[in-house]
C-alpha positions in Angstrom: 12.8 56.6 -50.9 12.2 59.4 -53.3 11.1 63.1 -51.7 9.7 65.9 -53.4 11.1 68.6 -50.5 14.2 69.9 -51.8 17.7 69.1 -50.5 17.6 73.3 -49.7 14.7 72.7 -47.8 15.6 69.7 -45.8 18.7 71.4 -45.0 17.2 75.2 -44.1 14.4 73.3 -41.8 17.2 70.8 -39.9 19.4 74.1 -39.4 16.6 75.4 -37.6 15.5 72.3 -35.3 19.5 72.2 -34.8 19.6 76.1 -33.6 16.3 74.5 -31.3 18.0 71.7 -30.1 21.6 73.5 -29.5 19.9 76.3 -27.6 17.9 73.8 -25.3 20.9 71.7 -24.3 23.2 74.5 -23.6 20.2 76.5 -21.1 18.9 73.8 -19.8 22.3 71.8 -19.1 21.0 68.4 -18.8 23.0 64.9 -17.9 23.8 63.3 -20.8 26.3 63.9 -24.0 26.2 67.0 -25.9 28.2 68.3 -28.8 27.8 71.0 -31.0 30.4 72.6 -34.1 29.7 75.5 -36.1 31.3 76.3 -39.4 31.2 79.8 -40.6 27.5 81.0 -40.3 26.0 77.3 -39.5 25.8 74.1 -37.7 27.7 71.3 -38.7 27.2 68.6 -35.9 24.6 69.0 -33.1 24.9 65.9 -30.6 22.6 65.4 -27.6 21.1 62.3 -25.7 18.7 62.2 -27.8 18.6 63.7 -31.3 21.9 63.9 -33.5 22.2 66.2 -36.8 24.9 66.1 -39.0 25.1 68.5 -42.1 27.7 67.6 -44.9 28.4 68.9 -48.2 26.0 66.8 -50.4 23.8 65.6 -47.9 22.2 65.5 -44.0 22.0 63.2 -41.3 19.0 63.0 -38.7 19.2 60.5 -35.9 16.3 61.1 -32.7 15.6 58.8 -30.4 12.5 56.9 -30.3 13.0 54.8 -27.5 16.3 53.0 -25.6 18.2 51.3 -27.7 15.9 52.6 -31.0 16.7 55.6 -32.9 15.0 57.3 -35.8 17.4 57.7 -38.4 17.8 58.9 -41.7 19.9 60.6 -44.5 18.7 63.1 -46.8 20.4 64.3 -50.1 20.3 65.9 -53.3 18.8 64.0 -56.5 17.1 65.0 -59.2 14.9 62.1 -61.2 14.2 61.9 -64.7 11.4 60.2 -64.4 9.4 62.0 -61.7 9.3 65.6 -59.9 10.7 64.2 -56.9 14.4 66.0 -55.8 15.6 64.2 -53.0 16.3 60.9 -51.6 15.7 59.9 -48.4 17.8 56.9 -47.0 16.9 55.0 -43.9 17.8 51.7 -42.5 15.5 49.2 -40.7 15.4 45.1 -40.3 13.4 43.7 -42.9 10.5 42.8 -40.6 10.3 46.7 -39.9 11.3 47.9 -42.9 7.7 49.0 -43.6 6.9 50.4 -40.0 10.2 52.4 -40.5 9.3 53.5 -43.7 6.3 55.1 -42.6 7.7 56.7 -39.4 10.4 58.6 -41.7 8.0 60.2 -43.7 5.2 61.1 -41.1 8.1 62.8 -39.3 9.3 64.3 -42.3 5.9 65.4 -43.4 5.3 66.6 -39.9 8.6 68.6 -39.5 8.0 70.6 -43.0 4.3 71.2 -42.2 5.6 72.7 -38.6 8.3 75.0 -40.3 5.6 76.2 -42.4 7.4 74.4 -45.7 5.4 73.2 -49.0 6.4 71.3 -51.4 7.8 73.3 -54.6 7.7 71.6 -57.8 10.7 70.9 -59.9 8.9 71.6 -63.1 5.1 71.2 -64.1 3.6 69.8 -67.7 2.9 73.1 -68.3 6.1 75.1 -68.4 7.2 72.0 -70.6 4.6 72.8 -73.2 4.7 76.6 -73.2 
């Protein structure tokens, strides 16, 4: 699935929820599992019962649960089409009977998340810097 939120974006916003999410489980001490590791100045693994971000080189990886047993899960990462203005791809997995349901989940939450962080989308180019 093709996004037109940068990779820098996707990234800057989960850093955020995962300062959120790191702060929350370490104050509030609940049962359950909890990791987090910090390299230099950011996260690169925040673990809880029920939300898992995991920042690597070229890419991000969001898990939250949804419900026992049923996560939300997806990877995003840098890619620049030729053929549209979209910069990132968003990879998921679902069974093929909820591929569609799945499909629409990811990007509601996605679309969600940016609009919270206050995030718009910024154009790789436009028709009209090509023809100036």
């Amino acid at each position: 699935m093709r996004s037109k939120f940068s990779y820098k974006q996707f990234e800057e916003v989960l850093q955020k929820l995962a300062h959120i999410i790191a702060i929350d489980a370490v104050t509030t001490l609940r049962r359950g599992r909890g990791r987090i590791i910090i390299s230099g100045p950011r996260f690169s693994h925040v673990e809880t019962s029920e939300y898992e971000i995991k920042f690597y080189a070229i890419h991000v990886s969001f898990s939250k649960k949804i419900s026992r047993g049923d996560w939300l899960t997806f990877d995003a990462e840098d890619k620049n089409y030729l053929s549209s203005n979209h910069c990132s791809k968003i990879s998921f997995w679902a069974p093929d009977e909820k591929l569609e349901e799945r499909k629409k989940q990811v990007t509601e939450f996605i679309n969600n998340l940016m609009a919270d962080a206050g995030v718009s989308i910024e154009p790789r180019f436009q028709l009209s810097q090509m023809t100036e």
